[in-house]
N, CA, C, O and CB atoms as a CASP TS submission, in Angstrom:
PFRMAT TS
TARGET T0000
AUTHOR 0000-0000-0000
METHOD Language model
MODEL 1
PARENT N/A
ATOM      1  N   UNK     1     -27.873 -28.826 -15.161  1.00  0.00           N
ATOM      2  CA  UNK     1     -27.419 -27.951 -16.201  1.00  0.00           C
ATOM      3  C   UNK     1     -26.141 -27.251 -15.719  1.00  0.00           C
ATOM      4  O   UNK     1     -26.139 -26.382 -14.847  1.00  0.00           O
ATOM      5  CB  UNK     1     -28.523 -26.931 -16.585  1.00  0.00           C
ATOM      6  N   UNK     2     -25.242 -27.625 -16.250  1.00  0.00           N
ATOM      7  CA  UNK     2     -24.096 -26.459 -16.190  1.00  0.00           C
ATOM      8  C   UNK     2     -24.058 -25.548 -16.234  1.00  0.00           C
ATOM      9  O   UNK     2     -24.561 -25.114 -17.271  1.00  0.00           O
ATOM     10  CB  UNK     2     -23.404 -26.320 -16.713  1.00  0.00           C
ATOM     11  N   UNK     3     -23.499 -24.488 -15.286  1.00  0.00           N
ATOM     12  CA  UNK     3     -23.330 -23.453 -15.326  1.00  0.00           C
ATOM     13  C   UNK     3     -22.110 -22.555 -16.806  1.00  0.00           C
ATOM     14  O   UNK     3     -21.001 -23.079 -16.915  1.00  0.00           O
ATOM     15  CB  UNK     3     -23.023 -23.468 -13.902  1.00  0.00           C
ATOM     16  N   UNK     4     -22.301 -21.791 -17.406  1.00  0.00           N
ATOM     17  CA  UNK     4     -21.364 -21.032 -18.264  1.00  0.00           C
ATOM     18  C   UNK     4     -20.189 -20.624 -17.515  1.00  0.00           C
ATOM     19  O   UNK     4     -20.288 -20.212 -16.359  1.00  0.00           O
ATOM     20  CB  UNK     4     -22.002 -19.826 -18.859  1.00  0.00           C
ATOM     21  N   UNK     5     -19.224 -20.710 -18.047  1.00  0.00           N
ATOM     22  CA  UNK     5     -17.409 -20.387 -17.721  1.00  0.00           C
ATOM     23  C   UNK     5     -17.464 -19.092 -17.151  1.00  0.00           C
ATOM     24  O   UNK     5     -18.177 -18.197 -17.604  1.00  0.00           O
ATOM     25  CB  UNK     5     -16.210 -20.290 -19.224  1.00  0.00           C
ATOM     26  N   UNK     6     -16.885 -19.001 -16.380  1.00  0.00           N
ATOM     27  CA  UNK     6     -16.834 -16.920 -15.953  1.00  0.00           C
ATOM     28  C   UNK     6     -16.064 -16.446 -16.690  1.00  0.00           C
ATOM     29  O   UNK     6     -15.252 -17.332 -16.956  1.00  0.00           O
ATOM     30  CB  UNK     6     -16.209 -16.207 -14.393  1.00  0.00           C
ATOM     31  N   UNK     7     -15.722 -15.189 -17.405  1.00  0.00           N
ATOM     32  CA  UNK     7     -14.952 -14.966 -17.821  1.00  0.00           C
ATOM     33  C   UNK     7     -13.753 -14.463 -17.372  1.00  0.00           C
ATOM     34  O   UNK     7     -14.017 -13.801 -16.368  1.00  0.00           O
ATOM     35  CB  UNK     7     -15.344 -14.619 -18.369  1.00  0.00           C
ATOM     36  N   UNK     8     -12.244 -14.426 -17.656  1.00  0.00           N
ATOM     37  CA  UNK     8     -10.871 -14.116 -16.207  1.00  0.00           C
ATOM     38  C   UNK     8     -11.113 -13.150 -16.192  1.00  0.00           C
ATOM     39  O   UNK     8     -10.725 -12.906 -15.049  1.00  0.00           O
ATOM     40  CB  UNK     8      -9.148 -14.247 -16.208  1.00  0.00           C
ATOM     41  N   UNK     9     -11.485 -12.245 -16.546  1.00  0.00           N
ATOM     42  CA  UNK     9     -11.902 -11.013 -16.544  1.00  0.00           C
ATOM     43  C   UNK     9     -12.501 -10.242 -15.017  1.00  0.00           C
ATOM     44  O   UNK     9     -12.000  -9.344 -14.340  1.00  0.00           O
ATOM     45  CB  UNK     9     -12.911 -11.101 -17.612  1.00  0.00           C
ATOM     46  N   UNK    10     -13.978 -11.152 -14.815  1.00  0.00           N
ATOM     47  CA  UNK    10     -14.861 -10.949 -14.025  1.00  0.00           C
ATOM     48  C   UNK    10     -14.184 -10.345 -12.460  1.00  0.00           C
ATOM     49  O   UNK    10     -14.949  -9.553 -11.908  1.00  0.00           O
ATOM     50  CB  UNK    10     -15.635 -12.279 -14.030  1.00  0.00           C
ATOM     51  N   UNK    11     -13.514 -10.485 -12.074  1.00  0.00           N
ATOM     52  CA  UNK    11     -12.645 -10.368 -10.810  1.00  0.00           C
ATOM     53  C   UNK    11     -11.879  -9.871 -11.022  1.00  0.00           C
ATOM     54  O   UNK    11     -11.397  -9.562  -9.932  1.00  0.00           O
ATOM     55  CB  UNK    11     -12.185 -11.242 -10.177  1.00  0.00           C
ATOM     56  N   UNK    12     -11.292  -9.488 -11.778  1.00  0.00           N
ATOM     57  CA  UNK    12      -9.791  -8.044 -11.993  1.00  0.00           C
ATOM     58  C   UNK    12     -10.070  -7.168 -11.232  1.00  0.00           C
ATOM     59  O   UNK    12      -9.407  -7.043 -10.203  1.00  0.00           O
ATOM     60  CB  UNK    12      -9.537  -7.067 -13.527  1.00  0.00           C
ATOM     61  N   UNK    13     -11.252  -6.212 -11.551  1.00  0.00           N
ATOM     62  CA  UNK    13     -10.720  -5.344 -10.908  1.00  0.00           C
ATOM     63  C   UNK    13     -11.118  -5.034  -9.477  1.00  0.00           C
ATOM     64  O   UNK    13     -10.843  -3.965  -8.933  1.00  0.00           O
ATOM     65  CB  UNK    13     -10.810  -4.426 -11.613  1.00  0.00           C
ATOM     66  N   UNK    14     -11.933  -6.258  -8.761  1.00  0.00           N
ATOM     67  CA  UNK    14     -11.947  -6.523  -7.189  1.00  0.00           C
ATOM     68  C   UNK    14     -10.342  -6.795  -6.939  1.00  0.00           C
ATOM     69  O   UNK    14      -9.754  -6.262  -5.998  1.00  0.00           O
ATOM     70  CB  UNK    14     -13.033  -7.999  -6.681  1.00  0.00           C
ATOM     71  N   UNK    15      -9.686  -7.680  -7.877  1.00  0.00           N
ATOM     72  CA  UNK    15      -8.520  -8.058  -7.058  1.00  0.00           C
ATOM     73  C   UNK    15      -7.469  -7.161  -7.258  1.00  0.00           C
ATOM     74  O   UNK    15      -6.382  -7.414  -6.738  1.00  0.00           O
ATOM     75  CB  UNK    15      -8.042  -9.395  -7.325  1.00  0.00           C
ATOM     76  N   UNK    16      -7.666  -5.841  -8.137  1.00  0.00           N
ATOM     77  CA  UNK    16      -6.594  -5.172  -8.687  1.00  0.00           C
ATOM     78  C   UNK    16      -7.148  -4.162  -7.447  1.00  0.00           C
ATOM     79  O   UNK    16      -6.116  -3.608  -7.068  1.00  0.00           O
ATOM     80  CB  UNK    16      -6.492  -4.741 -10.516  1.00  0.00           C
ATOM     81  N   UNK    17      -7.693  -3.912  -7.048  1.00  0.00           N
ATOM     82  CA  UNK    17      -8.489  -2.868  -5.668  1.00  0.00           C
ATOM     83  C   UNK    17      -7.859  -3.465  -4.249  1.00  0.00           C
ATOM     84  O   UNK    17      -7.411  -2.739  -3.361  1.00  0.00           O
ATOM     85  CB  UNK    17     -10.625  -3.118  -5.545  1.00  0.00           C
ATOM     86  N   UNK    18      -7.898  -4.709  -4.201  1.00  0.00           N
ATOM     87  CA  UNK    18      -7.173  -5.261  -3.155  1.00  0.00           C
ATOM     88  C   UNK    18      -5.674  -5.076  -2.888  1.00  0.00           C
ATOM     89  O   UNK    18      -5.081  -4.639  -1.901  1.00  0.00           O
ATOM     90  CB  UNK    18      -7.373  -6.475  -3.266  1.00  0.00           C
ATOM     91  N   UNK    19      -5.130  -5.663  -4.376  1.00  0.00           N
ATOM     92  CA  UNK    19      -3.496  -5.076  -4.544  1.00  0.00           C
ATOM     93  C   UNK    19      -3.326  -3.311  -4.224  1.00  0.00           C
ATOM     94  O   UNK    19      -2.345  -2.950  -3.573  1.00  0.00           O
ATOM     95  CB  UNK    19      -2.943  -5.376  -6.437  1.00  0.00           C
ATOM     96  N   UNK    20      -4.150  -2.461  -4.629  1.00  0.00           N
ATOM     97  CA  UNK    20      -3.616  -1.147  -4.341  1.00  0.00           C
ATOM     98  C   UNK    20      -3.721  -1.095  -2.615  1.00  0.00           C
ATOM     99  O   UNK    20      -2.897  -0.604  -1.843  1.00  0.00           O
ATOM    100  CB  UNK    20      -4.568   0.126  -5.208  1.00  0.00           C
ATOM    101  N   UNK    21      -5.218  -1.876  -2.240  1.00  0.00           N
ATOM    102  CA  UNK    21      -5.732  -1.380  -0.723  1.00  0.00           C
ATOM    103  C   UNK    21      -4.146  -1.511   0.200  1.00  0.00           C
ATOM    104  O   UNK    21      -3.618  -0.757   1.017  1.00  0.00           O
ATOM    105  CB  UNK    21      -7.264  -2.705   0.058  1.00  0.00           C
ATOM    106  N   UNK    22      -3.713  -2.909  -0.416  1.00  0.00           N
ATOM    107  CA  UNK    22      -2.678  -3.635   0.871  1.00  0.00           C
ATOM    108  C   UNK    22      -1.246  -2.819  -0.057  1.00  0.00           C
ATOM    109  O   UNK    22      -0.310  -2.543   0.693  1.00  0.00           O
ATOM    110  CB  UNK    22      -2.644  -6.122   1.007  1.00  0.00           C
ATOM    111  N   UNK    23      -1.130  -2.612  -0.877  1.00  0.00           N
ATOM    112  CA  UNK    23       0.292  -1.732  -0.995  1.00  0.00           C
ATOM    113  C   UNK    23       0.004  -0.272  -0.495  1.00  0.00           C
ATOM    114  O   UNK    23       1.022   0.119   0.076  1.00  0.00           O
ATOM    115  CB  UNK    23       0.898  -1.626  -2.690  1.00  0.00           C
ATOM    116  N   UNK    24      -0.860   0.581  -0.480  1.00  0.00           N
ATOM    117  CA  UNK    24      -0.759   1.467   0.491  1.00  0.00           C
ATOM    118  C   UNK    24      -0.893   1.168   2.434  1.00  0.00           C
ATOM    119  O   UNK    24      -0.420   1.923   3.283  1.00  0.00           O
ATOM    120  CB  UNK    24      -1.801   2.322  -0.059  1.00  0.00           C
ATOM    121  N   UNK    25      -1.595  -0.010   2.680  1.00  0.00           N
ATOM    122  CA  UNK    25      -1.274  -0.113   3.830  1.00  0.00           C
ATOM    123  C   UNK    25       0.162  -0.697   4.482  1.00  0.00           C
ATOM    124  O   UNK    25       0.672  -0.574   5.596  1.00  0.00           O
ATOM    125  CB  UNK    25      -2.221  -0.696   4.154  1.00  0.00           C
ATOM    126  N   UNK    26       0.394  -1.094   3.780  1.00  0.00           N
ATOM    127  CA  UNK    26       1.979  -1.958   3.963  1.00  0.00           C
ATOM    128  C   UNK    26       2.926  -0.866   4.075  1.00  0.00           C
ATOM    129  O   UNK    26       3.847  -0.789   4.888  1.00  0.00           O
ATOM    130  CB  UNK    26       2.540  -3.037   2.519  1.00  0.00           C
ATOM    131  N   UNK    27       2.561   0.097   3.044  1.00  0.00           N
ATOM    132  CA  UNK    27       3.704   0.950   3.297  1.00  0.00           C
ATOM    133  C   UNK    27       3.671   1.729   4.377  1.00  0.00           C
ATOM    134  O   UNK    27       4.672   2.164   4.945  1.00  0.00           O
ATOM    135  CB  UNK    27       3.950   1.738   2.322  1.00  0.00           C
ATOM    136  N   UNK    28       1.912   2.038   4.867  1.00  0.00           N
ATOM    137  CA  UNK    28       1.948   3.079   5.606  1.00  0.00           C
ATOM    138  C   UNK    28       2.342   2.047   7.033  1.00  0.00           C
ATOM    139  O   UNK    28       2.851   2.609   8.003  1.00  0.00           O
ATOM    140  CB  UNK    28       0.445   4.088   5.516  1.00  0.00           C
ATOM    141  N   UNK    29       2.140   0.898   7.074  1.00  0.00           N
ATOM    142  CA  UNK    29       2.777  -0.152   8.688  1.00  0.00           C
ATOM    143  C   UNK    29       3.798  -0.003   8.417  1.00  0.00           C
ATOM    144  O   UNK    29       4.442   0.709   9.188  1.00  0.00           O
ATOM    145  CB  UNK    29       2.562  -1.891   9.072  1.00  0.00           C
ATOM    146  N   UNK    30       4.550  -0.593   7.151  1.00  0.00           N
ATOM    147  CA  UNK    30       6.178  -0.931   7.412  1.00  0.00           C
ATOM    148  C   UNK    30       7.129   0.699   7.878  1.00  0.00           C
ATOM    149  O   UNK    30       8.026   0.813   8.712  1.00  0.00           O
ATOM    150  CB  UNK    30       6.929  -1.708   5.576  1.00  0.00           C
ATOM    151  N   UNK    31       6.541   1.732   7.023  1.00  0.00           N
ATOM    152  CA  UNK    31       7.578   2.890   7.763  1.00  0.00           C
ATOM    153  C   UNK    31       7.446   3.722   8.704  1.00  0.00           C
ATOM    154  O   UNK    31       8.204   4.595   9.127  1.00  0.00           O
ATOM    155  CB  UNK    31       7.962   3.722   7.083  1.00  0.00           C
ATOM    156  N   UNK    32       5.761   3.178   9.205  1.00  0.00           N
ATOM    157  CA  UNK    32       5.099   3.758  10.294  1.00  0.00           C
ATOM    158  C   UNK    32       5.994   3.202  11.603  1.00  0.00           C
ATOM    159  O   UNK    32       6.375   3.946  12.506  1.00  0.00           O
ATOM    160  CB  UNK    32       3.443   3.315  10.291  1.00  0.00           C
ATOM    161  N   UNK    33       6.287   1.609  11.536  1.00  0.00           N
ATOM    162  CA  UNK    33       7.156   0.851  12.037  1.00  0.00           C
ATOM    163  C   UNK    33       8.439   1.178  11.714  1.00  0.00           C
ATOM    164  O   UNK    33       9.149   1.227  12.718  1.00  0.00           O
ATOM    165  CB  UNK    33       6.909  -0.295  11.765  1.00  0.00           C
ATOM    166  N   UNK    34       8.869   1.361  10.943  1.00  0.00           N
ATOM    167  CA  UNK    34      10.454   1.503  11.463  1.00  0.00           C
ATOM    168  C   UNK    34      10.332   3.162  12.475  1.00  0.00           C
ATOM    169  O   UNK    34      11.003   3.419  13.474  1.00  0.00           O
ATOM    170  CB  UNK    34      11.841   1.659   9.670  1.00  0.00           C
ATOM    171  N   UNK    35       9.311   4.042  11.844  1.00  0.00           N
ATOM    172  CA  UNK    35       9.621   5.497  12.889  1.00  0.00           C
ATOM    173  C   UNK    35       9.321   5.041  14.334  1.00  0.00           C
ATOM    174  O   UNK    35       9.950   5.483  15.295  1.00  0.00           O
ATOM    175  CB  UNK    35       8.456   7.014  12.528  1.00  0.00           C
ATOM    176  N   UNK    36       8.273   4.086  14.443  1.00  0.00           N
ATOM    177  CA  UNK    36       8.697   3.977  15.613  1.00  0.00           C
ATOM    178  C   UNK    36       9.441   3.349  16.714  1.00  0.00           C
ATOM    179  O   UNK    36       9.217   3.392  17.923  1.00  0.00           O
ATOM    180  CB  UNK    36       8.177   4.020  15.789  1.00  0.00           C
ATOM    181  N   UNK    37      10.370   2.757  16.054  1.00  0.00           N
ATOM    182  CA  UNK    37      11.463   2.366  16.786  1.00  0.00           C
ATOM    183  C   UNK    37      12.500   3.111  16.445  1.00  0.00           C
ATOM    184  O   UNK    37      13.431   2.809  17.192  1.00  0.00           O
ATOM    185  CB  UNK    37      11.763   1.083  16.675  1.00  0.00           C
ATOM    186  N   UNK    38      12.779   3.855  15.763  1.00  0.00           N
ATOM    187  CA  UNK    38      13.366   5.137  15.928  1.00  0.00           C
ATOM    188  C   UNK    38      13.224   5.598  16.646  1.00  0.00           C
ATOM    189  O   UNK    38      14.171   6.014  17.314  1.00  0.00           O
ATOM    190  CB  UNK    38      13.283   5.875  15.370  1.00  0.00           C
ATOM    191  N   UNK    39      11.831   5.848  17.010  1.00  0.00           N
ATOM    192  CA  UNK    39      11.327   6.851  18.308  1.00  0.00           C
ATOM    193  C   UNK    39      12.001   6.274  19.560  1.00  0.00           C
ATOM    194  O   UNK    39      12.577   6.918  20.437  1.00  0.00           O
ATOM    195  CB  UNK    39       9.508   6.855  18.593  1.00  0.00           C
ATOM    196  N   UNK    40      11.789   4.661  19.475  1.00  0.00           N
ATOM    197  CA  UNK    40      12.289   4.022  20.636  1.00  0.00           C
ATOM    198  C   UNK    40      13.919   4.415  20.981  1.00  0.00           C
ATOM    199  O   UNK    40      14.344   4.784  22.075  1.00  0.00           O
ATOM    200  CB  UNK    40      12.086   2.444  20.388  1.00  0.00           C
ATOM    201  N   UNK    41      14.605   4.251  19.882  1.00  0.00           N
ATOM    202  CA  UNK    41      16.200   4.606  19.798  1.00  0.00           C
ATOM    203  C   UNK    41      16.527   5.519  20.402  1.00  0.00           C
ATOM    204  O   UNK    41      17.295   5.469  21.363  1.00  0.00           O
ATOM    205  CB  UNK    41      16.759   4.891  18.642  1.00  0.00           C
ATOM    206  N   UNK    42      15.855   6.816  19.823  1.00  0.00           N
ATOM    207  CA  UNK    42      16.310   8.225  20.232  1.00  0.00           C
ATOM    208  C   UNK    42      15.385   9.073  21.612  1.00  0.00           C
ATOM    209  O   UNK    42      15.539  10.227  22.014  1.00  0.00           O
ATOM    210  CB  UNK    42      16.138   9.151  18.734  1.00  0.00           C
ATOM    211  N   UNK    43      14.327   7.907  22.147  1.00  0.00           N
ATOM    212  CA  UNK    43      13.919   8.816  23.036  1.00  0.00           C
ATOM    213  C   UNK    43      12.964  10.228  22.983  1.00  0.00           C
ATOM    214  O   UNK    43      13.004  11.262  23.650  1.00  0.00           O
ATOM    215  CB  UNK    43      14.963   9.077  23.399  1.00  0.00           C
ATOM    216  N   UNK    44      11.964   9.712  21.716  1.00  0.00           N
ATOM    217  CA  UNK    44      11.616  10.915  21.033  1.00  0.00           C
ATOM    218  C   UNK    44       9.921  10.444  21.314  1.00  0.00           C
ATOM    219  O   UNK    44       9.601   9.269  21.492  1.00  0.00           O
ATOM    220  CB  UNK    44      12.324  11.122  19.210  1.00  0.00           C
ATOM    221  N   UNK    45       9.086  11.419  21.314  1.00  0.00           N
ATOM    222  CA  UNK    45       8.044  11.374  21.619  1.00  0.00           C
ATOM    223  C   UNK    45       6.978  11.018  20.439  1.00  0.00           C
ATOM    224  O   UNK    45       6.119  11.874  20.229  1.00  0.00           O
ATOM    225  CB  UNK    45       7.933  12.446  22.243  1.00  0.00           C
ATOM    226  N   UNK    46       6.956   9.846  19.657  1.00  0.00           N
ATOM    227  CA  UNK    46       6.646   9.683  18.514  1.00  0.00           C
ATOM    228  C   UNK    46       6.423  10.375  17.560  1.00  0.00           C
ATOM    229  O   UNK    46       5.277  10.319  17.113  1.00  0.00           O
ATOM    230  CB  UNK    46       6.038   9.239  18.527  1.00  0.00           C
ATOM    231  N   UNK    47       7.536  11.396  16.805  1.00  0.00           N
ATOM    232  CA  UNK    47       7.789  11.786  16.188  1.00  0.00           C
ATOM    233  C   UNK    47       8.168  10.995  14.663  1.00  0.00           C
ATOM    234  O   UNK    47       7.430  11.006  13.677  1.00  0.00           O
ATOM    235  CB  UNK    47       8.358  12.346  16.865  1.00  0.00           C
ATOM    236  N   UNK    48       9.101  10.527  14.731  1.00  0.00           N
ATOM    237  CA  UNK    48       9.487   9.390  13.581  1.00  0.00           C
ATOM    238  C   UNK    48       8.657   8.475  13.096  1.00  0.00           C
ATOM    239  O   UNK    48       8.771   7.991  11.969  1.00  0.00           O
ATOM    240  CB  UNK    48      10.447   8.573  13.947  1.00  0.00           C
ATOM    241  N   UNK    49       7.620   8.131  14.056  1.00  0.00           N
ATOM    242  CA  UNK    49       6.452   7.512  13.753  1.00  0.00           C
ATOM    243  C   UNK    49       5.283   8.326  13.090  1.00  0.00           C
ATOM    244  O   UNK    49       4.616   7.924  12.137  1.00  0.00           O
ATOM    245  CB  UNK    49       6.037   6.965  14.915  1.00  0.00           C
ATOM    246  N   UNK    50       5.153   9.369  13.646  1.00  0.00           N
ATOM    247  CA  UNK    50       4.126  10.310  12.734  1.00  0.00           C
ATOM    248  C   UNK    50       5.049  10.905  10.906  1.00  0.00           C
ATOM    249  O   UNK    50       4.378  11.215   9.922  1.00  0.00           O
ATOM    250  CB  UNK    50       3.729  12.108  14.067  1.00  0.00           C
ATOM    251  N   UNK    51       6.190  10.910  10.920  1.00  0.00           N
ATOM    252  CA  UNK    51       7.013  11.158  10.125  1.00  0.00           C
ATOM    253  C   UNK    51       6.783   9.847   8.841  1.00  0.00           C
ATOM    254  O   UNK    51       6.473  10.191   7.701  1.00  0.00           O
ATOM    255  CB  UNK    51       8.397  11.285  10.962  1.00  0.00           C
ATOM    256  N   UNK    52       6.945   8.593   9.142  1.00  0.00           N
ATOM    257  CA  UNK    52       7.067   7.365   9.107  1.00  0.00           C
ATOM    258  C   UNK    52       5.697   7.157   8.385  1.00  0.00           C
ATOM    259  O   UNK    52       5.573   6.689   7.253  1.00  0.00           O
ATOM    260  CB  UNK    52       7.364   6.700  10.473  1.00  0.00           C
ATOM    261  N   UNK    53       4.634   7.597   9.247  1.00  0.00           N
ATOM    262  CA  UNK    53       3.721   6.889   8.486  1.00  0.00           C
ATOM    263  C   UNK    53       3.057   7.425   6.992  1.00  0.00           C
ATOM    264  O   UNK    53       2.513   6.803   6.080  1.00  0.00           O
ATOM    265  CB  UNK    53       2.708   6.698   9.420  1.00  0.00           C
ATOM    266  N   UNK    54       3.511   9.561   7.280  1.00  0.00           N
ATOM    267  CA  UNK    54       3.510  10.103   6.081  1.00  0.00           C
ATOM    268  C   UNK    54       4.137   9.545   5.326  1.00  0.00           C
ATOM    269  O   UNK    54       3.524   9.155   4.333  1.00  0.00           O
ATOM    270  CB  UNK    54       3.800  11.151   6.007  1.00  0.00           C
ATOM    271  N   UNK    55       5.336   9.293   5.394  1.00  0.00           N
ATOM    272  CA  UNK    55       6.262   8.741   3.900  1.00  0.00           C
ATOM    273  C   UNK    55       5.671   7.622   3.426  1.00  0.00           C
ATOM    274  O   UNK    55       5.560   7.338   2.234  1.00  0.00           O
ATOM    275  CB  UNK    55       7.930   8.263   4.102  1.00  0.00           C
ATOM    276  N   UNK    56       5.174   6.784   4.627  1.00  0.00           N
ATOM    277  CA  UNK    56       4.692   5.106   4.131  1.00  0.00           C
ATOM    278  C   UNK    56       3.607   5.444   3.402  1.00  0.00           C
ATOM    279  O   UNK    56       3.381   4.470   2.683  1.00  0.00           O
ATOM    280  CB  UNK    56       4.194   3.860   5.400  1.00  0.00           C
ATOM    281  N   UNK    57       2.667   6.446   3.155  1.00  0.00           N
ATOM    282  CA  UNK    57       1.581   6.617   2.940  1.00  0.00           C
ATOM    283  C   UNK    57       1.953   7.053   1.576  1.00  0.00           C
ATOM    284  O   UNK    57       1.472   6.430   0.630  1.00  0.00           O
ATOM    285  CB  UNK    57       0.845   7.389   3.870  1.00  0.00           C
ATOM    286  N   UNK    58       3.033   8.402   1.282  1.00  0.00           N
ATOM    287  CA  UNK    58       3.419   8.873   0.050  1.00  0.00           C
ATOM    288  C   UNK    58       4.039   7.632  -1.048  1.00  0.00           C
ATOM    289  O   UNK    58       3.763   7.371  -2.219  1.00  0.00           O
ATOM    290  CB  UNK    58       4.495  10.010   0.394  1.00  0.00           C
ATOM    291  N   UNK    59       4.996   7.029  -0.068  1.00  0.00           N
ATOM    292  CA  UNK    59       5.810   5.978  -0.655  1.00  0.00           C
ATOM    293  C   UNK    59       4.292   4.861  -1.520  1.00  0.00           C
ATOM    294  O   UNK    59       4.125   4.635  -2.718  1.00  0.00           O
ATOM    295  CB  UNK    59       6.946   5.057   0.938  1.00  0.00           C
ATOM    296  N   UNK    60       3.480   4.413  -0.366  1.00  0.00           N
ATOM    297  CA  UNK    60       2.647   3.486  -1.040  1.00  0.00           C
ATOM    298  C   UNK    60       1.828   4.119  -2.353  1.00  0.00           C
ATOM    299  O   UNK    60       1.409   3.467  -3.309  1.00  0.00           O
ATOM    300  CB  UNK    60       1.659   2.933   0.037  1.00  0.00           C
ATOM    301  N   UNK    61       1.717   5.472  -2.159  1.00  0.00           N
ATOM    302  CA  UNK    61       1.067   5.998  -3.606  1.00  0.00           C
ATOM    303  C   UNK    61       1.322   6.188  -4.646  1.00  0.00           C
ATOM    304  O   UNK    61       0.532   6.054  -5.580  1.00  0.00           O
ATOM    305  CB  UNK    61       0.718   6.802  -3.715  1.00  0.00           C
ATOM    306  N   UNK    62       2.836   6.653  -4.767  1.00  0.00           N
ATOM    307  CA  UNK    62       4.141   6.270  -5.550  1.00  0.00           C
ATOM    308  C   UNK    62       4.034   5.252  -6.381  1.00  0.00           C
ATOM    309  O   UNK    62       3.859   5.191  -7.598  1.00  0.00           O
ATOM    310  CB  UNK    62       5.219   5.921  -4.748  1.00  0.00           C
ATOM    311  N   UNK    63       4.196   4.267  -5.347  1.00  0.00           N
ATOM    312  CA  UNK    63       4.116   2.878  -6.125  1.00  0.00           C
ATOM    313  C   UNK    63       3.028   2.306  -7.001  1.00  0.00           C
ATOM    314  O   UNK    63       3.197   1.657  -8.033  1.00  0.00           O
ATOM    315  CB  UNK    63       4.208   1.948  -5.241  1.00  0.00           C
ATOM    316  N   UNK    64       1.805   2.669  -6.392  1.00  0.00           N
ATOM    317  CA  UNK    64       0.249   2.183  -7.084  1.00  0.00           C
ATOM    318  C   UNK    64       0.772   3.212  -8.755  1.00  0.00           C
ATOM    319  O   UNK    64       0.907   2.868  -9.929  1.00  0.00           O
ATOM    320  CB  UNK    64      -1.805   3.077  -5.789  1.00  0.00           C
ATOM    321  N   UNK    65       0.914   4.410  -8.090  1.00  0.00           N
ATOM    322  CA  UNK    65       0.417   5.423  -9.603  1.00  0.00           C
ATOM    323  C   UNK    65       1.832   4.296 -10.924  1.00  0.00           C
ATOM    324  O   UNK    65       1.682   4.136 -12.136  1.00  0.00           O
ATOM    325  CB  UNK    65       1.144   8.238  -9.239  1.00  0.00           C
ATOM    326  N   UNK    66       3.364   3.606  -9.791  1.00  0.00           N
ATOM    327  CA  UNK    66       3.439   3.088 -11.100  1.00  0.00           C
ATOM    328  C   UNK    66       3.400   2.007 -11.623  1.00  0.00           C
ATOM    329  O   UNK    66       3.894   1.666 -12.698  1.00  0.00           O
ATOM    330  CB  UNK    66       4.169   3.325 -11.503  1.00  0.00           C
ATOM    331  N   UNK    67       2.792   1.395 -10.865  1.00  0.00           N
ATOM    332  CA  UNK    67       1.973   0.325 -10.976  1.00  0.00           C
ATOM    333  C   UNK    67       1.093   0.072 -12.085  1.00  0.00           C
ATOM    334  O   UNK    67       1.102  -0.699 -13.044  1.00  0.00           O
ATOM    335  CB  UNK    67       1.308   0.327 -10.010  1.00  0.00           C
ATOM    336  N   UNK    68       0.087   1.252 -11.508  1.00  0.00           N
ATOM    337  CA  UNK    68      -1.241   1.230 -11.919  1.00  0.00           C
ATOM    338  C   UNK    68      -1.095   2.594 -12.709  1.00  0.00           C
ATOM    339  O   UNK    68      -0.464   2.198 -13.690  1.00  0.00           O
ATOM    340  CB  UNK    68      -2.410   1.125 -10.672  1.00  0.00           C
ATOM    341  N   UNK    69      -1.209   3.423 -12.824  1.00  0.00           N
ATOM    342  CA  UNK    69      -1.583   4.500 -13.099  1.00  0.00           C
ATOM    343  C   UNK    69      -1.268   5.282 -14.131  1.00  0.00           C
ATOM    344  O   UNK    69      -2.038   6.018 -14.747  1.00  0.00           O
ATOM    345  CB  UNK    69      -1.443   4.963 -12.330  1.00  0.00           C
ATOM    346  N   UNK    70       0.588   5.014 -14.429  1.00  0.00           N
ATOM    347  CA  UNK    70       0.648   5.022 -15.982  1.00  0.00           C
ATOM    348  C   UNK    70       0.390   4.750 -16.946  1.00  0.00           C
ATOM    349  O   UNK    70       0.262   3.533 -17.087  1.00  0.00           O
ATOM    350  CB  UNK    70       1.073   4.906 -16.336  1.00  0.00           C
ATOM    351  N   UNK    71       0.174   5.516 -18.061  1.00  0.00           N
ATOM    352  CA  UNK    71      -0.138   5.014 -19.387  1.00  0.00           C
ATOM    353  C   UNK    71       0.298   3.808 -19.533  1.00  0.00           C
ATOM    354  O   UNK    71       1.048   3.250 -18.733  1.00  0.00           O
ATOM    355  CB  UNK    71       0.338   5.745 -20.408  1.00  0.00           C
ATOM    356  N   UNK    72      -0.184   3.269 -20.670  1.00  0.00           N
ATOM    357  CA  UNK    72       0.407   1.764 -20.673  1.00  0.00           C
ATOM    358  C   UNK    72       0.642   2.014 -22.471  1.00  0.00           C
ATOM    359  O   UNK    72      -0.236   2.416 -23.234  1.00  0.00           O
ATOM    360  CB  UNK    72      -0.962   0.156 -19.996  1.00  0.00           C
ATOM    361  N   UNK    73       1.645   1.759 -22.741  1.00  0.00           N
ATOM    362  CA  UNK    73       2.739   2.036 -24.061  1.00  0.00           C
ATOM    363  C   UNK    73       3.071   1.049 -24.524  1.00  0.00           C
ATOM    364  O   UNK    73       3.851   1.045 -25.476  1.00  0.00           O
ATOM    365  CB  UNK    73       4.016   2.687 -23.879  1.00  0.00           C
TER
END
């Protein structure tokens, strides 16, 4: 007996949870990473890196809310 069609539906919003998980982590590696080679540049006691990973963190939330989070018009 065959099984019934899934509907495309069924998995949205596991995979729409995944897209937010890895755009806030990306942001918080990629500028967590550049502060710290900043840090490396200037000789600084990971500073730019703690700096870095706030923004990557703000920056990635940024993006989800407009992504995701606005009204949709």
């Amino acid at each position: 007996m065959p099984r019934p069609p899934r509907s495309p539906s069924a998995s949205g919003g596991f995979s729409t949870a995944w897209a937010i998980t890895t755009t806030l982590v990306a942001g918080i590696l990629v500028w967590g990473g550049i502060g710290f080679v900043v840090d490396l540049l200037v000789w600084s006691k990971l500073v730019f890196t703690g700096l870095g990973i706030v923004i990557g963190g703000a920056a990635g939330i940024y993006i989800v809310y407009l992504r995701y989070g606005r009204s949709q018009q």
